[in-house]
N, C-alpha and C positions, 0 to 999 in steps of 0.2 A: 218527200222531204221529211215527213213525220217520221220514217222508218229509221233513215240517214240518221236525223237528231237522237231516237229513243237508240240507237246503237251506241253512239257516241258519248251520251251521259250512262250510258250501263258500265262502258268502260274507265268512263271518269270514276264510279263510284267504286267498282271492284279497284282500281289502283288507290282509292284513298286508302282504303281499310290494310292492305299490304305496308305502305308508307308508313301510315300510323305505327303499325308493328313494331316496323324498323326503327323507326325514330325513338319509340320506347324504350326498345332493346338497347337500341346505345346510350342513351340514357341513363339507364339501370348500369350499362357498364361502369358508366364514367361517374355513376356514383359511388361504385362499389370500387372502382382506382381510388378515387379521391378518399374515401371510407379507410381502405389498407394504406394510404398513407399517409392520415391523421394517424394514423392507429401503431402506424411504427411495422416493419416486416419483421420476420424471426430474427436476420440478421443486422438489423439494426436496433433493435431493444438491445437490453442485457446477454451479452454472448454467455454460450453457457461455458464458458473456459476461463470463467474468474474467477470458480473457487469462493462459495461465502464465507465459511468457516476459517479458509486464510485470508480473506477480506477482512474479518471481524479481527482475528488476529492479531494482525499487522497494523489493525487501527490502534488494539487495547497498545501493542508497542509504541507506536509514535506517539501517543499522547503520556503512556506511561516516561519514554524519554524527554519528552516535555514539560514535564513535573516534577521531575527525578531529582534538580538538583536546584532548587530555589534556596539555599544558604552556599555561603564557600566553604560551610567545614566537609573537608574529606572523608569524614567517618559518616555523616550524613549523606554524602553524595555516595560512597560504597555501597550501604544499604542498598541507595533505591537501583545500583545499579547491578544488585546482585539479585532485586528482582524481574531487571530489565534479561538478563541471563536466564531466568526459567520461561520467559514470558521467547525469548529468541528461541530458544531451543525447541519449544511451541512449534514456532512458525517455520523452522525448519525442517522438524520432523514431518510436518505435512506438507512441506514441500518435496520432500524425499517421498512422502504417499502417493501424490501425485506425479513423480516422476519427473520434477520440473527443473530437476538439477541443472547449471551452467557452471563454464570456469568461474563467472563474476560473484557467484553464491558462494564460490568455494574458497576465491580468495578472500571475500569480506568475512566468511565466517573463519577465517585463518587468522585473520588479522585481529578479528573482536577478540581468539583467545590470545593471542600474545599481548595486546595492549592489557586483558585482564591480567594475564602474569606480571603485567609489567608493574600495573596497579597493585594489586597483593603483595609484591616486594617493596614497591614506593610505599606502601602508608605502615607494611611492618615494621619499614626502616625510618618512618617517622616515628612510630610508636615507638623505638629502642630511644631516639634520639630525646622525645619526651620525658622517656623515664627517667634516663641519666639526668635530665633539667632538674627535673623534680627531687632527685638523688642528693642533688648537689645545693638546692635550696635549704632540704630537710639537715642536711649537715652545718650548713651555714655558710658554708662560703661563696656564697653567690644570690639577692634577694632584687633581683632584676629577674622583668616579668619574661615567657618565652618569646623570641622575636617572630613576629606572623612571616618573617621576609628567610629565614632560616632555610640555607637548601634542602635537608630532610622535609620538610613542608614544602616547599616550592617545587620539588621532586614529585610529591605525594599528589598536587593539584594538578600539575602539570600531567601526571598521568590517568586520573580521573577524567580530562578533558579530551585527551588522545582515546581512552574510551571511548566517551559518549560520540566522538568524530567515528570512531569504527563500528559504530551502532548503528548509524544514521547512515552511512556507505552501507551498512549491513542492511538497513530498512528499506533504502533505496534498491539494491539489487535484486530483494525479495519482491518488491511490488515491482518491477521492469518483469521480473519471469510472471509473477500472478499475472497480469496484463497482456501479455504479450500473447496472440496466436497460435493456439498449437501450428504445424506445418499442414499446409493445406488448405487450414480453414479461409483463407482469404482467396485463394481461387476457386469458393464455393460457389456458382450458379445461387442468384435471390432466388 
């Protein structure tokens, strides 16, 4: 009976040592699952098909349109929206680098330059309307101030506005194509 028992505890102790292993090993797995996804996968961090440089871009734009026109005068709101124009051109040249073009790119940026014609003719035609004011004071016949409600000016604001609206349709289409997936990348295997 001695032989019977010392076989049977030989075999208990060779099976603990294999167990233990095992148990380890899965162990170390499940910590090293749990490790990769505190930690985020490739494809769930930052995709690399955002583009920083037009990320940074496209930020200095929105917040530059956000600034842009804090008075109603039109001459003031031209300025900043003529720096909002080098700052788009920016963001669309490197969009065209990276090859991100769409219809939506194409028509906002269609649109931002006719509203800016539209704006370059509304406030030159304020400006004309101005002068004669002024023309007509310096002569005398007229000592009444310019009226802020004048359609030359109502013209002039009114296209400043349709701007900054073709900017923002403009911001908006740039960052949908920054964002969005090249083709493919979303039926990548994690």
């Amino acid at each position: 009976m001695t032989a019977y028992r010392t076989a049977r505890t030989r075999t208990r102790t060779r099976t603990r040592p294999r167990t233990r292993t095992v148990r380890s090993l899965a162990l170390a797995v499940c910590l090293a699952a749990a490790a990769a996804l505190t930690a985020g996968c490739r494809d769930d961090t930052a995709p690399a098909w955002e583009y920083p440089r037009l990320a940074a871009t496209l930020n200095a734009l929105s917040t530059a349109l956000a600034q842009g026109c804090a008075t109603p005068d039109p001459d003031h709101c031209a300025a900043g929206l003529d720096r909002l124009d080098t700052l788009a051109r920016r963001a669309f040249t490197e969009v065209l680098d990276h090859r991100l073009l769409d219809q939506a790119c194409l028509a906002a940026e269609s649109e931002v330059r006719r509203a800016r014609t539209l704006r370059l003719a509304a406030t030159a035609q304020a400006r004309k309307q101005e002068q004669a004011q002024k023309q007509e004071q310096a002569q005398g016949q007229g000592q009444a101030r310019q009226d802020p409600r004048h359609p030359a000016l109502e013209q002039a604001r009114r296209a400043v506005a349709a701007e900054q609206a073709a900017y923002r349709r403009l911001l908006a289409a740039l960052e949908k194509v920054r964002t969005a997936p090249p083709p493919g990348a979303a039926t990548r295997p994690l």
